[in-house]
C-alpha positions as CSV (number, residue, x, y, z in Angstrom):
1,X,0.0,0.0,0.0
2,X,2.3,2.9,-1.5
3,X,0.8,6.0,-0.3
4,X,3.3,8.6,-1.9
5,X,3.8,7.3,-5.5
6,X,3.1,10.6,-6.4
7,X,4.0,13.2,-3.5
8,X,6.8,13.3,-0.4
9,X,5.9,13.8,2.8
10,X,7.3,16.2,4.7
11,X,6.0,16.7,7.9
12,X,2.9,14.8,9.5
13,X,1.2,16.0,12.8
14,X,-2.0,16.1,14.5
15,X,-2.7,19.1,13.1
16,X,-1.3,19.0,9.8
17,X,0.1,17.2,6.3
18,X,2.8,18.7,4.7
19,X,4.0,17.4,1.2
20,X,5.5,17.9,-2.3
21,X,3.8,17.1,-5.1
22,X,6.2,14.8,-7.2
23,X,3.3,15.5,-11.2
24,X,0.2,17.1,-11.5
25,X,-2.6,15.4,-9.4
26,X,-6.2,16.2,-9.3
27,X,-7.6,16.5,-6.0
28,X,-10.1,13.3,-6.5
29,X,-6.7,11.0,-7.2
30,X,-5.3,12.7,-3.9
31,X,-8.5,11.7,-2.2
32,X,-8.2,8.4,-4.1
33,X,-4.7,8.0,-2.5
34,X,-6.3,8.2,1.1
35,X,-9.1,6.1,0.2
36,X,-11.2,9.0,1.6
37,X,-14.5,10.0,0.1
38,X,-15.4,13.1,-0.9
39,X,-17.6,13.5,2.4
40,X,-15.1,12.4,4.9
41,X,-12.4,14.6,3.0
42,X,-14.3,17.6,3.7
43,X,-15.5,16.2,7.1
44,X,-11.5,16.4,8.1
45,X,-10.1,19.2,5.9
46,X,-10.4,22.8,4.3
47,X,-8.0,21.7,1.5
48,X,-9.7,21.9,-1.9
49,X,-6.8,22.9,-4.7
50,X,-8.7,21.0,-7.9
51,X,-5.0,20.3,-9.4
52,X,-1.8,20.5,-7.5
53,X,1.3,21.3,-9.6
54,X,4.6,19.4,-9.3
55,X,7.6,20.5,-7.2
56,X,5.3,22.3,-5.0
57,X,5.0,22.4,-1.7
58,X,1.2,21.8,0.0
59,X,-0.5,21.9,3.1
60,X,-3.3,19.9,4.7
61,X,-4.9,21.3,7.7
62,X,-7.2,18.8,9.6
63,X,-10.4,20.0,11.3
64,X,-10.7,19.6,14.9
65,X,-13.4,16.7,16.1
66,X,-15.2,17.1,19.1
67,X,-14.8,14.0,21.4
68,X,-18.2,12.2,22.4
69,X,-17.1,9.2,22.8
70,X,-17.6,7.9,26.3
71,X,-14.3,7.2,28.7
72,X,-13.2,4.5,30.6
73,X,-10.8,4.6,33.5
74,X,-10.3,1.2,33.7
75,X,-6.5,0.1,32.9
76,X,-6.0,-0.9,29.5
77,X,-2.8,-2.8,27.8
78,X,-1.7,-1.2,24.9
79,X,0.8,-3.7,22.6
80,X,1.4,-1.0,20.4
81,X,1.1,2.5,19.2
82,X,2.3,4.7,16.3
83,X,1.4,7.8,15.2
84,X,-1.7,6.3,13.4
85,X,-3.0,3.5,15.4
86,X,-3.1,1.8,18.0
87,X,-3.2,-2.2,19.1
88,X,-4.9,-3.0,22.5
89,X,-5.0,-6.4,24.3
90,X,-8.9,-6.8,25.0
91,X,-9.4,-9.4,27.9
92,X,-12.2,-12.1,27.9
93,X,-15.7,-10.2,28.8
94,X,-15.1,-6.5,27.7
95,X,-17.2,-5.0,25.1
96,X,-15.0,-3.5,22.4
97,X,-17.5,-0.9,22.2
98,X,-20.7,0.9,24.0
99,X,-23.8,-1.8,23.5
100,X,-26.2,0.9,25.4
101,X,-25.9,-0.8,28.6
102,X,-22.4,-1.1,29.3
103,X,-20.3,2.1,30.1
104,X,-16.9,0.2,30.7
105,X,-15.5,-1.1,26.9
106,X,-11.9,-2.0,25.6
107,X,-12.8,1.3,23.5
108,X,-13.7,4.1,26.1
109,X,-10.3,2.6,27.8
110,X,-8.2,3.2,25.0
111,X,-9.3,6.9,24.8
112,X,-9.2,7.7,28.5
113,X,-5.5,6.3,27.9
114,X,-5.4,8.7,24.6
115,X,-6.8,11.8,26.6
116,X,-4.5,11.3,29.6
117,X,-1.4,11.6,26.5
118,X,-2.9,14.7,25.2
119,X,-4.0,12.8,21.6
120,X,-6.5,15.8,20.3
121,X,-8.8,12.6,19.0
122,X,-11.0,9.9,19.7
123,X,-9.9,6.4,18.4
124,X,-12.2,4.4,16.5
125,X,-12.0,0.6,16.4
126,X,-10.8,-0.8,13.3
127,X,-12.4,-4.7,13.8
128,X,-14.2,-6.7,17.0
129,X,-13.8,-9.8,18.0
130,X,-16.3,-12.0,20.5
131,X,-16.9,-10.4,23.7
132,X,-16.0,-13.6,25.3
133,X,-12.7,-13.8,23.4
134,X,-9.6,-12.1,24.2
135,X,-6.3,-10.5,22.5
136,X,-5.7,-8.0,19.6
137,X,-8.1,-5.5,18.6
138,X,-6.5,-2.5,15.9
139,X,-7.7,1.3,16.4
140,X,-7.1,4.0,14.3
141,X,-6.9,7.0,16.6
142,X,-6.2,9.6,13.8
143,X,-9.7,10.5,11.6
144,X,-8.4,11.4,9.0
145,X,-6.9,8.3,7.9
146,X,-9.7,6.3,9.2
147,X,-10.4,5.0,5.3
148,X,-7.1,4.0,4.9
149,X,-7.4,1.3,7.8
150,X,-10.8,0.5,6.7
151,X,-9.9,0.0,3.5
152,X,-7.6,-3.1,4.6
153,X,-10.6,-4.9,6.8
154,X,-12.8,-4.5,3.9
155,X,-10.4,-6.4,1.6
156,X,-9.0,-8.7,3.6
157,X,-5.5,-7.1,3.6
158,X,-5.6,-7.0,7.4
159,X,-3.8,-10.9,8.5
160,X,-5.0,-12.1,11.3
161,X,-3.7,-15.7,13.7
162,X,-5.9,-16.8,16.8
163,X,-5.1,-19.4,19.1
164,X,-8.3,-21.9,20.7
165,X,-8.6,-24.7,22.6
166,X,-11.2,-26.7,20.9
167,X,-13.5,-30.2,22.1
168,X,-11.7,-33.7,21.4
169,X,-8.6,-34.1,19.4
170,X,-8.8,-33.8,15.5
171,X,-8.2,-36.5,13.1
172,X,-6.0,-34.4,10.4
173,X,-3.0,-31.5,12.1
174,X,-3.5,-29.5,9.6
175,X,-6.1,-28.6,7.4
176,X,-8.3,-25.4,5.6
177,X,-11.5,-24.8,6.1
178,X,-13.2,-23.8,3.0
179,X,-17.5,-23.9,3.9
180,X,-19.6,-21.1,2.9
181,X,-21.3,-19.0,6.0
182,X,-24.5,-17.2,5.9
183,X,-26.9,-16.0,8.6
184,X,-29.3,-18.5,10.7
185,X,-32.5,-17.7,9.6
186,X,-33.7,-19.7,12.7
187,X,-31.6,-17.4,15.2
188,X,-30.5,-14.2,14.6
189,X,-27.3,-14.5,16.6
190,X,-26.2,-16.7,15.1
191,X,-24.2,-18.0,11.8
192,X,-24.2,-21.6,9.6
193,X,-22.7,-23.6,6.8
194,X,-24.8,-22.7,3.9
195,X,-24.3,-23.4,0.2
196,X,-25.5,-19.7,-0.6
197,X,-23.1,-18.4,1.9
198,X,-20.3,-15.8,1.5
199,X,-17.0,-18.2,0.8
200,X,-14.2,-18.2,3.6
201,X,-11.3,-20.3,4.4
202,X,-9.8,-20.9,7.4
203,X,-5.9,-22.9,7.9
204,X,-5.3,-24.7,10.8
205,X,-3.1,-26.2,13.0
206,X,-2.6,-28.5,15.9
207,X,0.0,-27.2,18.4
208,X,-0.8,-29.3,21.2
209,X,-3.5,-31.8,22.7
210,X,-4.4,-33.0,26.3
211,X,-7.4,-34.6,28.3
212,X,-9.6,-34.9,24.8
213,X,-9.0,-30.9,24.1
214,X,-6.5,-29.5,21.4
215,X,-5.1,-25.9,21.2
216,X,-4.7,-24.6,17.5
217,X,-3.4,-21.8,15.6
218,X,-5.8,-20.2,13.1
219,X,-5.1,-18.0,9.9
220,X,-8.3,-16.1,8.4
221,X,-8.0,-14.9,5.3
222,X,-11.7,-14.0,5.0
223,X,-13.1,-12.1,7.8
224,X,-16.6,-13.6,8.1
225,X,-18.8,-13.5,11.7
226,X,-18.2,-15.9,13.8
227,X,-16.5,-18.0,10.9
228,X,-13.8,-20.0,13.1
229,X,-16.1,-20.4,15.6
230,X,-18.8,-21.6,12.9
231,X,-15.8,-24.0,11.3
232,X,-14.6,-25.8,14.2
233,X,-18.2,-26.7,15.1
234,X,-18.8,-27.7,11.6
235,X,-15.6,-30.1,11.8
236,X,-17.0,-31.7,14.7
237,X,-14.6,-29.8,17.6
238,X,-16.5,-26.7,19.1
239,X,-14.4,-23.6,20.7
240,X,-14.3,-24.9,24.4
241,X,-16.6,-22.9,26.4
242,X,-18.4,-21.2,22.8
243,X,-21.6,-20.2,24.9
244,X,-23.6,-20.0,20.7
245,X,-21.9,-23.1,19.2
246,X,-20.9,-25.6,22.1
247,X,-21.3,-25.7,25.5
248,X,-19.7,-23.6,28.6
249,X,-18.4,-26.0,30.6
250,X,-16.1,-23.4,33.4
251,X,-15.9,-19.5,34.3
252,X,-12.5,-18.9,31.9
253,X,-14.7,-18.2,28.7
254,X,-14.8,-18.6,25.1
255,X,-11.1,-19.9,24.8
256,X,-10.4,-18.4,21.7
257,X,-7.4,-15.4,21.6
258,X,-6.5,-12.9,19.0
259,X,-3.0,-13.8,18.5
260,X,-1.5,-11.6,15.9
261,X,-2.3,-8.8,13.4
262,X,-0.6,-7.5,10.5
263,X,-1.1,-4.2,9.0
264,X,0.3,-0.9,6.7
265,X,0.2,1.9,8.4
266,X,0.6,5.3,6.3
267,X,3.5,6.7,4.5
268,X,5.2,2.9,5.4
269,X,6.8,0.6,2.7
270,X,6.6,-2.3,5.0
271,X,3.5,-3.8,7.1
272,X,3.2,-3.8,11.1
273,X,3.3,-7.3,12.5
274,X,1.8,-7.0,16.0
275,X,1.6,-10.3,18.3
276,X,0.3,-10.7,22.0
277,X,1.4,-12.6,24.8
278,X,-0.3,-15.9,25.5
279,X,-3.2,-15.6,27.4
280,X,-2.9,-17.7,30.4
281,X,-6.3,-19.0,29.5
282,X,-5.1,-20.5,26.8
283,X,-2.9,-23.6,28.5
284,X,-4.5,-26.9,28.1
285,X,-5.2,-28.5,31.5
């Protein structure tokens, strides 16, 4: 994701983008280069030059956004933080964001953390995963590049690895998971193997087994609801305590961890690889 095929950047702040022009460039292919739409350009910025001219230097100032998103005191561990985003471990039972009835999430943590810095914004989470899960969850905390990061969870450019412990020990150690998942029209919480369903694939494998449960690593490179939870139940070896798609059999939770994300992050040739400590949750017993 080359962001400045056609311009250098020269300084960026939270206040500011400044940058040379490298050839003529329309404002719409400078949008184009943000993946920002015309609304959530203006939303951010006063800039509107229709062409910029080459070996010229240009400034973008960025509007000031008024924080209403709800804080959390809480403490909150941050894995890691750039200018951009931010990568937060989310423990088993917190809400990633506000449902209405729940003031403390791994959200309103992150930006009482970001206030207590001085950050002039509110971060926005990029992706969830299960409220009963635990590990990795990316924020942008900079609006104005806000498209950029959604522009890799929308096509799959975002790599994500989980760790679970799942029911009984599988037959093959490594496999790919390939089934179709749509929506239950039975129950709207929940997902299934149809033949009309959006195509996913999830890899596989078997790190360890003990007293009929196996912990695996899992790759996604689709990023479907549910969909490894939906695929190990499908294979016949349910995420151990999945309270939707097996049974809860202690207090510890949905044993299923958010391992490791990787990423681009603006104006950056190469991609982020962020990884998390095991949770302890996550030792067969």
């Amino acid at each position: 994701m080359n962001m400045t095929a056609s311009y250098n950047i020269l300084q960026c702040t939270p206040y500011q983008l400044r940058f040379q022009v490298m050839k003529p460039i329309r404002l719409d292919e400078l949008r184009n280069h943000f993946f920002c739409s015309k609304k959530h350009w203006n939303r951010c910025t006063d800039f509107s030059i229709p062409t910029l001219e080459p070996k010229k230097n240009y400034t973008i100032s960025f509007k000031m956004q008024a924080k209403s998103c709800e804080y959390s005191n809480q403490p909150v561990s941050v894995v890691y933080e750039d200018s951009f985003c931010i990568v937060a471990f989310k423990p088993a039972f917190l809400l990633v964001h506000d449902d209405g009835h729940h003031t403390d999430t791994l959200q309103g943590r992150i930006n009482a953390y970001l206030d207590s810095q001085k950050w002039p914004y509110n971060a926005q989470a990029i992706h969830r995963i299960d409220t009963e899960a635990s590990g990795l969850v990316l924020f942008c905390k900079f609006p104005f590049f806000q498209p950029f990061f959604d522009h890799q969870m929308g096509t799959h450019l975002i790599q994500k690895e989980y760790l679970c412990i799942v029911k009984g020990s599988l037959s093959s150690k490594h496999g790919i998971l390939q089934n179709p998942i749509a929506k239950d029209r039975h129950d709207a919480k929940k997902m299934r193997i149809s033949k009309t369903g959006k195509p996913c694939s999830t890899l596989y494998t078997v790190l360890e087994e003990k007293s009929n449960t196996s912990l695996i690593q899992v790759q996604i490179q689709t990023g479907r609801r549910h969909q490894i939870r939906v695929h190990m139940k499908n294979l016949g070896h349910p995420i151990y305590n999945d309270p939707l798609y097996g049974k809860i059999e202690d207090s510890r939770g949905m044993l299923l961890q958010s391992k490791q994300l990787r990423f681009h992050v603006p104006f950056q040739k190469d991609p982020v690889t962020v990884i998390s400590p095991k949770d302890p949750r996550m030792i067969l017993e």
